[in-house]
C-alpha positions as CSV (number, residue, x, y, z in Angstrom):
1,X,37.7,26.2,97.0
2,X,37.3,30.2,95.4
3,X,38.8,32.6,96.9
4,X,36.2,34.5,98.8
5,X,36.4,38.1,96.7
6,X,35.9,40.4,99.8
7,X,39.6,39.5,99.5
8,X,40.2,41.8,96.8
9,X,42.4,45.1,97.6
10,X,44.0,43.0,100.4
11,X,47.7,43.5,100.7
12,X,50.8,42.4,101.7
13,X,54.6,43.7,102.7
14,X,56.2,46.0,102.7
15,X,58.5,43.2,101.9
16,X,63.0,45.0,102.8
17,X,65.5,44.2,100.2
18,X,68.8,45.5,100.4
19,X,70.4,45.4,97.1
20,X,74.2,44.1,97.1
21,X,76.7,44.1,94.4
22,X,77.4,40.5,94.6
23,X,73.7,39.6,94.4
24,X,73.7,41.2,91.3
25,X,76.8,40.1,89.8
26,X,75.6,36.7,90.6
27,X,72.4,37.1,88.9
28,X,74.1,38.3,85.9
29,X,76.5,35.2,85.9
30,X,73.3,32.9,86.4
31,X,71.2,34.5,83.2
32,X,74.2,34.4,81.2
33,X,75.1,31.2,81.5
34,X,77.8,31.2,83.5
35,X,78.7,29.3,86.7
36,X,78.8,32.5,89.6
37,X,79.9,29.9,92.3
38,X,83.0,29.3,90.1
39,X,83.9,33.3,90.5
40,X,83.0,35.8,87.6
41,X,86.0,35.0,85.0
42,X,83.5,32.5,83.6
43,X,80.7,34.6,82.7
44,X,80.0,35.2,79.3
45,X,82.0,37.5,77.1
46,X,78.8,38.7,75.8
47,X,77.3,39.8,79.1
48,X,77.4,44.1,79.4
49,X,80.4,45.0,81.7
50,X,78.1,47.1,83.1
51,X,76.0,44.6,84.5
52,X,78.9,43.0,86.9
53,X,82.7,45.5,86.1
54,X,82.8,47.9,89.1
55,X,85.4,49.6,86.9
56,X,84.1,49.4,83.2
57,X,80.1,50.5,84.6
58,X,81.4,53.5,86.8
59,X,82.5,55.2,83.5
60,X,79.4,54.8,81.9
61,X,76.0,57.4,82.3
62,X,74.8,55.0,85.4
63,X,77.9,55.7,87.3
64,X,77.8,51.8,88.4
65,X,76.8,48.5,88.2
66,X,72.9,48.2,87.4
67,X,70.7,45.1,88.0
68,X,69.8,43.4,84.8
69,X,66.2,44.1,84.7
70,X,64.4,40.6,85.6
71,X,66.5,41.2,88.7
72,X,63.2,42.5,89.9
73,X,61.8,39.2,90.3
74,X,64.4,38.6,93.2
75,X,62.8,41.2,95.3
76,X,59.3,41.9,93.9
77,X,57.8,38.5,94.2
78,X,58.0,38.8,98.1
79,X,54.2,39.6,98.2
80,X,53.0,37.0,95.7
81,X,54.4,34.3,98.0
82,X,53.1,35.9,101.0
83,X,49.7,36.0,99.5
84,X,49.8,32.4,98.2
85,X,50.7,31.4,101.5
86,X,48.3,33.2,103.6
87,X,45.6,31.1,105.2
88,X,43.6,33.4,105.4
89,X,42.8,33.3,101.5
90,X,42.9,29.2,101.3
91,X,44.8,28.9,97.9
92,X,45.4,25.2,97.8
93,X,49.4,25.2,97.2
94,X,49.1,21.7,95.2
95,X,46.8,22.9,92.5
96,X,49.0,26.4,92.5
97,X,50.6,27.3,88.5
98,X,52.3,30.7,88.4
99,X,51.4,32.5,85.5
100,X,52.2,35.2,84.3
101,X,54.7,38.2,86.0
102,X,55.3,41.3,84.3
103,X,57.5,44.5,85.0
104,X,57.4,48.1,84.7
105,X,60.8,49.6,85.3
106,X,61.4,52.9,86.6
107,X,64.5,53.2,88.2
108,X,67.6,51.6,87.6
109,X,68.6,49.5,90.6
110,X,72.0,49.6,91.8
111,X,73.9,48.1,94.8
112,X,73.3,50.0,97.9
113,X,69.8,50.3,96.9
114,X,67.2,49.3,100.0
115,X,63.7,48.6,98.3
116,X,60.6,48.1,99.6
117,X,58.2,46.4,98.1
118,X,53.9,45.8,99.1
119,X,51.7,43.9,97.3
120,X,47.7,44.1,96.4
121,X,45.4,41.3,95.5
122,X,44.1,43.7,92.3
123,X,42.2,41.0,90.5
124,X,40.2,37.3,91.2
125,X,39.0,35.7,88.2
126,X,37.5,32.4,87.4
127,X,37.4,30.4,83.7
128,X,35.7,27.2,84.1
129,X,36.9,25.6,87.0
130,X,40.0,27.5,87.5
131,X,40.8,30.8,89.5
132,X,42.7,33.4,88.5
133,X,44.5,35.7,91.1
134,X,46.6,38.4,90.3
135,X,48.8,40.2,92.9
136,X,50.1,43.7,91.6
137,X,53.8,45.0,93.6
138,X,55.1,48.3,93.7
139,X,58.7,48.3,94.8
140,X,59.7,52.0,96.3
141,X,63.7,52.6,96.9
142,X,65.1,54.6,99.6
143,X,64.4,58.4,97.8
144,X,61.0,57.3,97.9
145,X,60.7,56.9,94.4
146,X,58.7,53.9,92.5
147,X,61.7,51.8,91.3
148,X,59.7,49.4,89.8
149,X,55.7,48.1,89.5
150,X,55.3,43.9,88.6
151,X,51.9,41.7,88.3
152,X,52.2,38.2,89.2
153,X,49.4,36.2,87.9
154,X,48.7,32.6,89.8
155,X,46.6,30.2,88.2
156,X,44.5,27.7,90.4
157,X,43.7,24.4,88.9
158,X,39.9,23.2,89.5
C-alpha cells in the first residue's frame, strides 16, 4: 500500500530528551568496545577522555564531557519511529528497512542538556515497487538553538 502523499509536510514531536552524563558515558563505552555494564575501567584506552573523564574534559575548550556525535541517534530518531508507527500513514512494519540516517551537528551536546526534537515527513518516493520515505528531525536544546538536524530514510519493500 503507498503512502497517500497529502501526507507530505506531516510532522511529528516534539519528541524531550534530557541528556545525562551516564547516558553518554555509556554510549561511549558501547561504541568503543567496551562493556558499560561492567563500569568504565574497561573502556578502551583509545576512547577521548573527553568523551566520558568529568575531570580530564572539564580542562579542555568544551569545559565538559561532550556526546560522541552519533549520540544523536539516541534522541533524534524519536520522530522516525513515531511516523513509522502512525496508522494514520499505513507503513506496513514487516516490509519496513531503515535506510539511510544522516546528521548535521551544530551544537555540542553535553549532560544537562534538555533537547527537543520534531520531525517532518520531507520526502515520499517510489522505485519500482518500493517506497521511499524520508523523515527530516531538527533537534533544538534549551537556549533555543538548533543542536543538531538528521534524515532518516525508511525503505518499504513492495
Amino acid at each position: 500500500m503507498l503512502v497517500d502523499r497529502s501526507h507530505l509536510g506531516r510532522r511529528w514531536g516534539p519528541f524531550r530528551y534530557l541528556v545525562g552524563l551516564e547516558k553518554l558515558r555509556e554510549y561511549a563505552a558501547a561504541i568503543s568496545g567496551g562493556a558499560p555494564i561492567l563500569g568504565l575501567h574497561e573502556l578502551s584506552e583509545d576512547l577521548h577522555p573527553v568523551l566520558h573523564d568529568e575531570a580530564r574534559a572539564a580542562a579542555t575548550a568544551y569545559g565538559s564531557v561532550i556526546g560522541f556525535p552519533t549520540f544523536a541517534a539516541v534522541f533524534a530518531i524519536a520522530p522516525f519511529g513515531a511516523a513509522m508507527l502512525d496508522l494514520t500513514l499505513g507503513v506496513d512494519l514487516l516490509r519496513l528497512v531503515h535506510g539511510e540516517q544522516e546528521f548535521e551537528f551544530l551544537e555540542v551536546i553535553k549532560p544537562g542538556d534538555v533537547l527537543e526534537t520534531t520531525g517532518t515527513l520531507a520526502e515520499l518516493a517510489t522505485r519500482g515497487r518500493n517506497e521511499i520515505l524520508v523523515i527530516r528531525t531538527e533537534s533544538i536544546n534549551q537556549h533555543r538553538r538548533v543542536a543538531v538536524r538528521g534524515a532518516f530514510t525508511a525503505f518499504i519493500r513492495g
